[in-house]
C-alpha positions in Angstrom: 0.0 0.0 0.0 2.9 2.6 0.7 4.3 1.6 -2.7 1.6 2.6 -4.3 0.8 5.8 -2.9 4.2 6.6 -3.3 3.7 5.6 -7.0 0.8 7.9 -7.1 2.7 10.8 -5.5 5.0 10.8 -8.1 2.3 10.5 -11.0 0.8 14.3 -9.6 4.4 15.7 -9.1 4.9 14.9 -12.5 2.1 15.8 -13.9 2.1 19.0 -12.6 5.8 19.9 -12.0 8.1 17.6 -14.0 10.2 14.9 -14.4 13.1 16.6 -12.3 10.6 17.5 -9.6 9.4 13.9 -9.3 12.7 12.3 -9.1 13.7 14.6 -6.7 11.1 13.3 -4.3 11.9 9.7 -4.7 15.4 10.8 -3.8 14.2 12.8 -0.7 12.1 9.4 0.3 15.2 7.5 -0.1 17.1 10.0 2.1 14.5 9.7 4.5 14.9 5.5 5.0 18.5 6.3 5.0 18.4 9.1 7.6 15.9 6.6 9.9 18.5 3.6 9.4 21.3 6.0 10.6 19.2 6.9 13.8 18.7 3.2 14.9 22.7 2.6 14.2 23.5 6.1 16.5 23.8 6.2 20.0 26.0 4.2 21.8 24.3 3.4 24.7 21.4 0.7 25.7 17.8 1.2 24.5 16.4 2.4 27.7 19.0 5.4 28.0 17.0 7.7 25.8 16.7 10.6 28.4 14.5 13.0 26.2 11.8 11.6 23.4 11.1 13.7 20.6 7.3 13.6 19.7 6.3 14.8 16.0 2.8 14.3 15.0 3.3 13.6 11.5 6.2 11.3 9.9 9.9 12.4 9.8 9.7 13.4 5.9 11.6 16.2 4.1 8.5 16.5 1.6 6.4 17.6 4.2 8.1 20.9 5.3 10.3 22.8 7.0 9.7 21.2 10.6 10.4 18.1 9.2 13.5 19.2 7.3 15.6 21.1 10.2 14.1 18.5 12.9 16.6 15.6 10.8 19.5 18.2 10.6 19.1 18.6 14.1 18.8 14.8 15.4 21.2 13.5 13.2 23.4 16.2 15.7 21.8 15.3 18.8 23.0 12.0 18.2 26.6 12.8 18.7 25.9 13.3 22.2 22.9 11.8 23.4 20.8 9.0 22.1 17.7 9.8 20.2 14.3 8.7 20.2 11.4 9.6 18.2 7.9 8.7 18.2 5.9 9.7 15.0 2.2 9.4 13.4 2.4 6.9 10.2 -1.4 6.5 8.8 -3.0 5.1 11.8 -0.2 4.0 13.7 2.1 5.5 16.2 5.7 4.3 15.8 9.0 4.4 17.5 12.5 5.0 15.9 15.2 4.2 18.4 19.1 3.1 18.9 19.1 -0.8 18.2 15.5 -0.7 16.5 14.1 -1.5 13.0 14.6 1.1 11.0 11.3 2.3 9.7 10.6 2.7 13.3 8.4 -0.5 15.5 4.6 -0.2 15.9 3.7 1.3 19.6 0.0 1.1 19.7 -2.9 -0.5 17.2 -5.6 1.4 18.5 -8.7 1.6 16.6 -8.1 6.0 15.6 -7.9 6.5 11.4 -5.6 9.0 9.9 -6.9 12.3 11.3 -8.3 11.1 14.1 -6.2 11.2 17.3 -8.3 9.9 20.3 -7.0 11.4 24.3 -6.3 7.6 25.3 -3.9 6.4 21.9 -1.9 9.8 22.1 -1.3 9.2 25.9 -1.3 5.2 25.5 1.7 5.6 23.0 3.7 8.7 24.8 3.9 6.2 27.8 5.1 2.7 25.8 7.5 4.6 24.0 8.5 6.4 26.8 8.7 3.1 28.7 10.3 1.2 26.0 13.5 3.7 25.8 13.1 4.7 29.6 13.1 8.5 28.7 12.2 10.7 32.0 10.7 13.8 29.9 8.4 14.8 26.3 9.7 17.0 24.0 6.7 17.9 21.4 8.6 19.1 18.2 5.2 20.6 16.9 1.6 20.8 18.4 0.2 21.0 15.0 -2.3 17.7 14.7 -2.6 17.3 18.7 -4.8 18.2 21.2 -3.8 20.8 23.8 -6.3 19.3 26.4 -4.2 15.4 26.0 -0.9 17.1 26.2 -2.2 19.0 29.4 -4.1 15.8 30.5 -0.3 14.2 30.5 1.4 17.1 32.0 -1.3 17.6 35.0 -0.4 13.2 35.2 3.0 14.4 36.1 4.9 13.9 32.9 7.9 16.7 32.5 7.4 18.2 28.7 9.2 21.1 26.2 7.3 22.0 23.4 8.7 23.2 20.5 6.4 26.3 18.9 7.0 26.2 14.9 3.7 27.8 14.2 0.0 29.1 15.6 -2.0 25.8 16.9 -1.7 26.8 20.7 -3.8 29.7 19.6 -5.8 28.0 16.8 -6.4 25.4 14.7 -6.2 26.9 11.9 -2.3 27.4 12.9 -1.2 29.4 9.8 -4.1 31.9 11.0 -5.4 32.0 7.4 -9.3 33.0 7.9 -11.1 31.0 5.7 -13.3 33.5 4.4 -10.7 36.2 3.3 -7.8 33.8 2.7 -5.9 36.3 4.7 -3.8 36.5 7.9 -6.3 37.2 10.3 -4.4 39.4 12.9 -4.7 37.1 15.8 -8.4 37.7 15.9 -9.9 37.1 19.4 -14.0 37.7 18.1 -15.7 35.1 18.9 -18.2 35.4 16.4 -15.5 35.2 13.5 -13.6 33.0 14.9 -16.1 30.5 15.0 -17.5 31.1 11.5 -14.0 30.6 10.4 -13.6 27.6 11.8 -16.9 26.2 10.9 -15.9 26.4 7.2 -14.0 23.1 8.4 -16.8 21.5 10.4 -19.0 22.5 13.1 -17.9 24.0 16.1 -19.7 23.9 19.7 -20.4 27.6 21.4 -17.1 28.9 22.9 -14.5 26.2 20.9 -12.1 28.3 20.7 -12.1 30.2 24.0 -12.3 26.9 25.8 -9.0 25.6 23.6 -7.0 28.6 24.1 -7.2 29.0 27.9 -6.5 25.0 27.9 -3.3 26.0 25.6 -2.6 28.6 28.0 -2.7 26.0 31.0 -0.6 24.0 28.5 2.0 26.4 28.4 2.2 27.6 31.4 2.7 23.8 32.9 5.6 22.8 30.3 9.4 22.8 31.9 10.3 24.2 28.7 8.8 26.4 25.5 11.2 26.6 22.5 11.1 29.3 19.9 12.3 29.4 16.8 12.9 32.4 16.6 12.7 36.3 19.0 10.0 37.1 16.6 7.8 34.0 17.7 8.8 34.2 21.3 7.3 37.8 21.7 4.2 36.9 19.7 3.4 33.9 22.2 3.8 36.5 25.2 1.6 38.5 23.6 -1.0 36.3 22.8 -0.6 34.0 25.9 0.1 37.4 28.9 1.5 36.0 32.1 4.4 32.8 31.1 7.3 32.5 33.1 10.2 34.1 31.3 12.5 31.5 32.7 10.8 29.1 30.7 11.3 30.3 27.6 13.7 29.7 25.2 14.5 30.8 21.6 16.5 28.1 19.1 17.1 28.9 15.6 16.4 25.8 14.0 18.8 24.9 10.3 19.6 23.1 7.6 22.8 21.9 6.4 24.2 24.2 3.9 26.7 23.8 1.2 29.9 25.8 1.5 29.5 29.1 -0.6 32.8 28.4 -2.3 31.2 24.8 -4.1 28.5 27.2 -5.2 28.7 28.0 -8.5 29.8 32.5 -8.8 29.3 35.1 -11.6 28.9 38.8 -11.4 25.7 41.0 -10.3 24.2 42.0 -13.0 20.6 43.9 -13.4 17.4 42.0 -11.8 16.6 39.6 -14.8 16.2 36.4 -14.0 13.6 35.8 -10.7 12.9 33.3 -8.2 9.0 32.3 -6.8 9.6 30.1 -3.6 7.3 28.0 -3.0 5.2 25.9 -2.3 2.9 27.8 -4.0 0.1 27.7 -1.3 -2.5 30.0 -0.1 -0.9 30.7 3.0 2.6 30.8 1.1 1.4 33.8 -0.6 0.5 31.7 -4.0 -2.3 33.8 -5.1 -0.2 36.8 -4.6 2.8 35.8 -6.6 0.5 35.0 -9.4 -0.8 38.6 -9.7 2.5 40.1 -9.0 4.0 38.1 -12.1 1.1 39.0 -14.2 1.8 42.2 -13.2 5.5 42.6 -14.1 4.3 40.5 -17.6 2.4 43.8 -18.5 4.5 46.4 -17.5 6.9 47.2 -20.5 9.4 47.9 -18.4 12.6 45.3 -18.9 11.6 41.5 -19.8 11.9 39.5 -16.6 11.9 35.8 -16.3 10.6 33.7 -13.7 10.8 30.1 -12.1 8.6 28.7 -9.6 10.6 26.4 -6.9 8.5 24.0 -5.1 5.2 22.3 -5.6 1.9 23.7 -4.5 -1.5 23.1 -5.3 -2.9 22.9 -9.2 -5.2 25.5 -8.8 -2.7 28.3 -8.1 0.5 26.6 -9.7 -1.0 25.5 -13.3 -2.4 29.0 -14.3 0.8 30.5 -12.6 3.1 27.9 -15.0 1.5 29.1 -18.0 2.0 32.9 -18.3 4.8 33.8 -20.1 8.2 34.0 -18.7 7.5 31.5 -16.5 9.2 28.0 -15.5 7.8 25.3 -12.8 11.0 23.6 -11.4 8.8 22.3 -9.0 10.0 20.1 -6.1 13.9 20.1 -4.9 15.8 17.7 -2.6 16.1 19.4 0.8 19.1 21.3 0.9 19.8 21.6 -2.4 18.0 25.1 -3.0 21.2 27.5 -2.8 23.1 25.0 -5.4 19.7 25.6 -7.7 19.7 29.2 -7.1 23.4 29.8 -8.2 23.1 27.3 -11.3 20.1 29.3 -12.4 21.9 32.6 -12.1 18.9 33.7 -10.1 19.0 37.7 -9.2 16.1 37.8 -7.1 13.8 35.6 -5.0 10.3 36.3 -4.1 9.0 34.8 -0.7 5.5 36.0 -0.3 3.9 34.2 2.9 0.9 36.1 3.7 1.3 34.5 7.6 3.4 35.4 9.9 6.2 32.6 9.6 8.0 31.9 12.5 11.5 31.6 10.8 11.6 30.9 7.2 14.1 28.1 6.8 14.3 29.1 3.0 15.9 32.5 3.8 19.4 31.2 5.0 19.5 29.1 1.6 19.0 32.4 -0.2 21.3 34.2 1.6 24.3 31.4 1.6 23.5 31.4 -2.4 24.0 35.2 -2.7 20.5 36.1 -3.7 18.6 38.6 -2.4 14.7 38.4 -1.1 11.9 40.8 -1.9 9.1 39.6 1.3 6.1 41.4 3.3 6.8 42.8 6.4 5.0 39.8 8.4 6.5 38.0 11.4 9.9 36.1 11.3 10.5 36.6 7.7 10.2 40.1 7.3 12.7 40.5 10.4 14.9 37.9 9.2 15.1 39.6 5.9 15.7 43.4 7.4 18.3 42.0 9.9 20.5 39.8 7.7 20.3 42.5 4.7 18.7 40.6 2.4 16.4 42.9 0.5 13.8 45.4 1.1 10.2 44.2 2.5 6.7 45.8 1.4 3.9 46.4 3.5 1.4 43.2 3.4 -1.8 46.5 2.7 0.1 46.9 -0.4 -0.3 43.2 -1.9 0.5 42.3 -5.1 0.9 45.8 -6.5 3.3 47.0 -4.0 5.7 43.9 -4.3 5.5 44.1 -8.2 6.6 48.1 -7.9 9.5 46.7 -5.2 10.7 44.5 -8.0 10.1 46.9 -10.7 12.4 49.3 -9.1 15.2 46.9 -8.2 14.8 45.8 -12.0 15.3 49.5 -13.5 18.7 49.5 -11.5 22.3 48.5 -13.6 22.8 46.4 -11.0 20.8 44.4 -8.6 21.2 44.2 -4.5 24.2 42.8 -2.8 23.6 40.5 0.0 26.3 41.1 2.8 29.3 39.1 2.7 29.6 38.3 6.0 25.6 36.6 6.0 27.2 33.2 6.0 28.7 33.9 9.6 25.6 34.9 11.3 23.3 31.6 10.0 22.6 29.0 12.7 23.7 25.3 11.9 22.2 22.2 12.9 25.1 21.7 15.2 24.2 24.6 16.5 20.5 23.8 17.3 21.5 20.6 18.3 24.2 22.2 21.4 21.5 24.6 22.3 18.6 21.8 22.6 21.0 19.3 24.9 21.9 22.5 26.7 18.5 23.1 27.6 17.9 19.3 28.6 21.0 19.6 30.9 20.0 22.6 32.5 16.7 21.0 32.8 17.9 18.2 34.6 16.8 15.6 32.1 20.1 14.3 31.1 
């Protein structure tokens, strides 16, 4: 059965990004077995010495994002000084990947929950087998996206010691890219009731007071975790905001990364004019998708000099077929991990767009720009917009000015003889997995958990 949706995976990346685009996702598959058979190899010490398990409620998978991607980096660290364990959702099942185990992870629990549906009783039925199984003394939850803040409390009110790792918005909703369903906008943190609740009824009906009753339970949550990790100052001040009153001394901020290539096995040429410019994707709603397609139909009708674009990343067919069929434009589609500065340089990229219309809590993508040399054109929203401003990557419009205002951002840049340096000492002020990995056995230590 996982062969063939595999098989069918690859039949809609092709269809809809290209042959290059599918093969690199069997690759990144492949990379994923191999990364899982290094974790069961790693660690050095018996089975039931795994101090800390990691918790990630989907599977380990590069394909499925950023929290996935810089969660490998970072284990395959950890594992230099600690040994891992990691218990992941695959389909129905729970399973755990551990020093000495089989390498796609053993089955913990064969409880009766479908894909999507998490009952209080599996989740807290796994967490203690695994944790039993490896004899770890504490949780950390790498995302809370696709669990339940009132079993996570329910555990940590049973006495179990927990971090949580914050990646995005599902403390406070849901809907954790806060993308309000009928404006496919960023809703601003909206605390009416009323809306919030016809939002979220656009995915299924909601009780009276859903989501006040969730976010004072996330709020319980929060305050009752040993740890909460950030990644990122931006996040970390919007979770105080959003959640008054959490210890300070609880809270800790830890760039996740990738590994990146060294800039010197990077293919070089000189700056020239803004010709030749990159769409990040996936091109998504809340990934800005709809935006970038106006803003290249935009710069299509201008007049002004003839710019070229090509779309990196999937997305979904709706925004990503119209958007490969204006002129100018090129869908390379999906890219290993980590191979996106390599991609940028070979393509003599002058210029990447990265468009989220959410507040992103990092932006992994924007220290695989920067180590390429390329510069970024985003909104001023969350991580990203302060991640572009403080490394010097490139200017940032206001999100009120849309499509229009990013267009004029690159219209301007594109009238220039030259386009805009990135600083040369970027590389030096990137985070690394080692890095991340220091930071997050660090905290365990000062925790008292290793």
């Amino acid at each position: 059965m996982a062969d063939l949706r595999t098989l069918a995976a690859s039949v809609r990346t092709l269809r809809l990004e290209g042959w290059r685009a599918a093969l690199d996702r069997l690759v990144d598959r492949r990379r994923d077995a191999s990364w899982m058979r290094a974790v069961v190899r790693r660690g050095g010490g018996r089975v039931d010495e795994v101090a800390v398990l990691n918790l990630l409620p989907t599977r380990p998978a590069v394909r499925l994002g950023g929290v996935q991607v810089q969660l490998q980096a970072r284990l395959a660290a950890e594992a230099e000084a600690r040994p891992v364990g990691l218990l992941f959702l695959a389909g129905p099942a729970w399973r755990l990947l551990r020093p000495g185990g089989p390498a796609r992870g053993e089955r913990v629990t064969t409880g009766p929950s479908g894909p999507g549906v998490r009952s209080a009783g599996e989740v807290s039925a796994a967490v203690r087998a695994a944790m039993a199984r490896v004899g770890a003394r504490a949780v950390h939850v790498e995302n809370l996206a696709g669990l339940s803040p009132e079993v996570l409390l329910g555990l940590a009110e049973e006495g179990l010691r927990m971090v949580l790792g914050l990646h995005d918005f599902a403390p406070f909703c849901p809907r954790p890219h806060l993308i309000e369903a009928a404006t496919g906008s960023f809703c601003g943190y909206c605390t009416d009731p009323v809306r919030c609740a016809a939002c979220l009824a656009s995915s299924g009906p909601v009780g009276p007071g859903f989501q006040e009753r969730r976010r004072a339970v996330s709020g319980a949550l929060l305050a009752a975790a040993e740890a909460l990790v950030y990644p990122s100052g931006f996040a970390r001040d919007a979770y105080r905001a959003l959640f008054p009153g959490l210890d300070p001394g609880r809270q800790e901020v830890i760039s996740p990364a990738v590994a990146l290539p060294a800039v010197e096995r990077l293919p070089s040429r000189p700056r020239g004019p803004v010709r030749r410019i990159a769409c990040l994707g996936p091109i998504k709603p809340h990934k800005g998708g709809a935006v970038i397609l106006d803003v290249v139909r935009l710069l299509s009708g201008t007049g002004g000099p003839r710019l070229t674009f090509r779309v990196y990343g999937g997305g979904d067919p709706e925004l990503l077929e119209p958007l490969g069929r204006l002129p100018g434009v090129e869908v390379r589609g999906s890219y290993r991990a980590g191979s996106l500065p390599g991609l940028l340089a070979a393509d003599e990229i002058d210029l990447a767009l990265l468009l989220s219309v959410w507040p992103e809590t990092h932006a992994l993508v924007l220290d695989e720009c920067a180590v390429a040399g390329v510069p970024v054109v985003a909104f001023d929203l969350g991580a990203q917009g302060a991640r572009v401003r403080e490394l010097g990557l490139g200017p940032t419009v206001s999100p009120a000015l849309g499509a229009r205002g990013v267009a004029a951002a690159v219209s301007t840049l594109a009238s220039a003889p030259r386009g805009p340096e990135v600083p040369a000492d970027v590389r030096g002020r990137l985070a690394s997995p080692g890095d991340a990995a220091r930071a997050c056995v660090a905290l365990y230590g000062r925790l008292g958990l290793l």
